[in-house]
Each structure stands twice: as C-alpha cells, then as structure tokens.
C-alpha positions as CSV (number, residue, x, y, z in Angstrom):
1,X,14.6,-8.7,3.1
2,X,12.2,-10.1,0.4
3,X,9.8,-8.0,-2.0
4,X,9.5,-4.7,-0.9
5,X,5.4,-3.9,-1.5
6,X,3.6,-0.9,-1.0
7,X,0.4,0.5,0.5
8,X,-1.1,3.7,-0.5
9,X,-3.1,5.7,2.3
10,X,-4.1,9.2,3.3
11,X,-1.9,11.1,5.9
12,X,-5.0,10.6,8.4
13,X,-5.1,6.5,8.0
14,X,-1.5,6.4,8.1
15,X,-1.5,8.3,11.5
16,X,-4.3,5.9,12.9
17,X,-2.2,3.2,12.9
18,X,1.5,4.3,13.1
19,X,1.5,3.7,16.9
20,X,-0.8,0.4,16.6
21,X,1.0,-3.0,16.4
22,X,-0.5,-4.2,12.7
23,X,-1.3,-1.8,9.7
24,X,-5.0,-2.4,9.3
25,X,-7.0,-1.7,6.3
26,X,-9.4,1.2,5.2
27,X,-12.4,1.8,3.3
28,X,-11.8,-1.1,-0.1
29,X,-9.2,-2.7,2.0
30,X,-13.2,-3.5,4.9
31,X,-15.3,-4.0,1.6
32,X,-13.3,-7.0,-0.1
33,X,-12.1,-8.3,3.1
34,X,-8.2,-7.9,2.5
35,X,-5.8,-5.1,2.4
36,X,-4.9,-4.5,-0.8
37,X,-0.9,-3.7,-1.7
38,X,1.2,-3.0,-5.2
39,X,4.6,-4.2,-6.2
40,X,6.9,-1.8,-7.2
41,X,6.1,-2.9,-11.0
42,X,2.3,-1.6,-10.2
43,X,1.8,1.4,-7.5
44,X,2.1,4.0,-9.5
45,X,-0.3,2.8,-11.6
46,X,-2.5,2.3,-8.5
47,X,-1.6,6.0,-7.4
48,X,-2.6,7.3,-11.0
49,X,-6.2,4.8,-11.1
50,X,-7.3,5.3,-7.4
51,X,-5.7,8.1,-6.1
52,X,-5.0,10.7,-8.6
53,X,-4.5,14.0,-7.7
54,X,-4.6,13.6,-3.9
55,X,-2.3,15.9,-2.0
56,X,-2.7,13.9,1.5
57,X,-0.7,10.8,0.9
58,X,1.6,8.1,2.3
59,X,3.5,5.7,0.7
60,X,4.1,3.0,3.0
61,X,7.0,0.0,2.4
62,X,6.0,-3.3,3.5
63,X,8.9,-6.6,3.4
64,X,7.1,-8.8,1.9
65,X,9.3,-11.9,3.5
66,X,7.9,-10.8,7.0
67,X,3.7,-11.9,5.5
68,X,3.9,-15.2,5.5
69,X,0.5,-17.3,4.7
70,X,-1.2,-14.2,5.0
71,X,-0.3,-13.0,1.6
72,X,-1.7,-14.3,-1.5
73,X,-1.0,-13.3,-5.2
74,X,-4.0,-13.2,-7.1
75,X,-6.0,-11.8,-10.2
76,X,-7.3,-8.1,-10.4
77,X,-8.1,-5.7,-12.6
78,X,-7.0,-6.4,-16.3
79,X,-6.3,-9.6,-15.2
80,X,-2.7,-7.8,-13.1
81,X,-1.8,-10.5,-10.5
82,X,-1.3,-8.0,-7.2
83,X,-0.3,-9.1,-3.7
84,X,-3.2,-9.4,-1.1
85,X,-3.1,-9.6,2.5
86,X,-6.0,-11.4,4.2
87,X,-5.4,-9.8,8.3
88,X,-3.2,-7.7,9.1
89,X,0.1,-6.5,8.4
90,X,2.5,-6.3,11.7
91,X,4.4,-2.6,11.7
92,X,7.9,-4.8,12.0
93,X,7.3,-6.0,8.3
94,X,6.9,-2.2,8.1
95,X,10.1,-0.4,6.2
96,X,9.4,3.3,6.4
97,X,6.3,5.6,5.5
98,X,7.1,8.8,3.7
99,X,4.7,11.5,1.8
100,X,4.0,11.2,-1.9
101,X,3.9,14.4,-3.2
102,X,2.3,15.1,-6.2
103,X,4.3,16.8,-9.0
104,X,3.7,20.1,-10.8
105,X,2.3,17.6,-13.3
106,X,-0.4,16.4,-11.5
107,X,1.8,13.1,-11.0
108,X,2.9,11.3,-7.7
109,X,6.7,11.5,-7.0
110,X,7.7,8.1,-6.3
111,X,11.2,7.6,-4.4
112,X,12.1,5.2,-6.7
C-alpha cells in the first residue's frame, strides 16, 4: 500500500457513491475541477477549516499507490502542498469509510 490519503464528505455524499465504481467529487471538489484529498499530516486541519462542527461525516481512506497520473501534488492554501485528483478515484483504491464523530469539544475524533 502507498500513502494512505483522506477525503472528507457528508454521510449523504458518502452514501451516493458507496455502490458506484469511482468516488466522485461534490460541491468544491465540481467548482475547481478536482477532488480535493488531505494527507494524514493535513485533514484535521481540513476538518477544523471546512468542516467544523458538522455532526454528518465520513472519513474516507484512499491508497494513494492505486492513483496513478491522476494525482498531482500541488500548492494550496498557505502555500500547503495537498494531493489532488483530476477524475475520479476507483472504490478499489478505497480502504474503509468510517464516521467522524465530533468530540464533546467541538473537535473531530480522528482514528489515528
């Protein structure tokens, strides 16, 4: 396996596309024309700046290895260099997809 990224969505996206063949994206993912995904090293930070204090969420494990030419590294906010997908992501790159609770903090629970 290669570098386990991550994709934040709602309960709802998530089961749009759990019986599709490819993980498509939503909402920013159809504006900037890729679907956008964290490292390890960055979702939480992307769960606190785009998602915070959303009850309704999955946090989906993508192998990286499985991307190919698809995926591209590149500059985003604060100048972070985050892993892109332009098309779509197959569900066998797909490693689980499990809730992300929120906290009695007000903070998402990450399994790791």
């Amino acid at each position: 396996m290669g570098q386990c990224l991550y994709k934040i969505v709602s309960t709802e996206e998530w089961q749009q596309v759990s019986k599709l063949p490819s993980l498509i994206g939503f909402g920013i993912d159809l504006t900037d024309g890729f679907i956008h995904l964290s490292s390890a090293d960055q979702v939480r930070e992307t769960a606190q700046h785009h998602f915070a204090g959303r009850e309704d969420l999955m946090l989906v494990s993508i192998d990286g290895s499985c991307l190919g030419d698809s995926l591209k590294w590149e500059e985003s906010r604060g100048g972070s260099v985050f892993p892109h997908v332009y098309g779509e992501i197959p569900m066998t790159a797909v490693l689980k997809a499990e809730r992300l609770p929120l906290g009695v903090d007000g903070v998402h629970q990450f399994p790791f």
